[in-house]
C-alpha positions in Angstrom: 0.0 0.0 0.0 2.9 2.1 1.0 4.2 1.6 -2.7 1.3 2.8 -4.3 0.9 6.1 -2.4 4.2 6.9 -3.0 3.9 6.4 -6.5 1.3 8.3 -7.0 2.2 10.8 -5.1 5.7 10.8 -7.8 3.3 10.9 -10.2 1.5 14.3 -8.9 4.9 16.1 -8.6 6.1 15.0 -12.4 2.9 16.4 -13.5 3.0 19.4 -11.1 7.0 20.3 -12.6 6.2 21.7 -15.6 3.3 23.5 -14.5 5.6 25.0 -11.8 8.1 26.2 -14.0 5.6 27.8 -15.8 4.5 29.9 -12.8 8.3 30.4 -11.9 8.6 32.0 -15.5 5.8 34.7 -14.7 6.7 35.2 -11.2 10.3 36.3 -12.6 8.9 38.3 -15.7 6.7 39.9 -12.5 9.8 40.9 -11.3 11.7 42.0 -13.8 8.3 44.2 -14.7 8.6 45.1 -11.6 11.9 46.9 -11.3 11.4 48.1 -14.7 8.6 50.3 -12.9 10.5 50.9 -10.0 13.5 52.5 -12.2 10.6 54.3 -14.3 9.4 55.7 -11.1 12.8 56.9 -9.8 14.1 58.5 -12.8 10.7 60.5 -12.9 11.0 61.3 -9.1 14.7 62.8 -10.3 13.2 64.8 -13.3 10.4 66.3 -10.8 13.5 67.5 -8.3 15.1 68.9 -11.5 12.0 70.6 -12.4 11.1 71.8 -9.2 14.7 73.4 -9.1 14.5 75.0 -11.9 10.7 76.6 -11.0 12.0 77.9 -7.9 15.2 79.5 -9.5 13.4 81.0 -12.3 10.9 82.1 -9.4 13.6 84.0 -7.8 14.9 85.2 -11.3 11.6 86.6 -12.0 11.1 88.7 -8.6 14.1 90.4 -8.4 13.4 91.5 -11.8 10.3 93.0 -11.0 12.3 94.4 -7.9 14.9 96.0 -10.6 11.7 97.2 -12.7 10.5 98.5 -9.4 13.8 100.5 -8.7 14.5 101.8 -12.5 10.5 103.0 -12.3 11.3 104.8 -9.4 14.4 106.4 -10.3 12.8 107.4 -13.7 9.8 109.2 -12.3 12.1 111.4 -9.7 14.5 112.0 -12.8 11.6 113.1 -15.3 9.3 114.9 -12.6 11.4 115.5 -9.3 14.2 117.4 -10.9 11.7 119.4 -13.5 9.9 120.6 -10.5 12.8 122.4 -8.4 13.9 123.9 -11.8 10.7 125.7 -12.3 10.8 126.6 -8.4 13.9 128.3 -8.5 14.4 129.7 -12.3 10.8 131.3 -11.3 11.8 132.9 -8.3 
């Protein structure tokens, strides 16, 4: 009796080999998927720092230009109408 369970139970594992490897073969392509995606996903996290760099110098480029604009506005408008008015003031008196 022994013999016969045992041999059937060989039987069952032959069988079950090939459909094992089979499963082996798409848990590795899984993998391999896997850190496919994971590479993907970590060379896009690098491009979003890049890109979030770049935002934030440009950012910073783009207020101290309006600073500068500020200042030149400034220094135009005292030039044209500051200076005009204490000429008239004291070529008039």
């Amino acid at each position: 009796m022994f013999k016969w369970v045992e041999e059937a139970v060989f039987e069952e594992v032959e069988d079950a080999l090939p459909r094992l490897a089979v499963i082996a073969n798409e848990i590795n392509k899984a993998k391999s998927e896997a850190l496919e995606l994971k590479a993907m996903i970590q060379e896009i996290l690098e491009e979003a720092l890049i890109n979030k760099m770049q935002i934030r110098r440009n950012w910073c480029g783009l207020k101290l230009g309006f600073v500068w604009l500020f200042v030149i506005t400034i220094v135009i408008v005292y030039v044209l109408f500051g200076q005009d008015n204490e000429k008239k003031l004291v070529a008039g008196y």
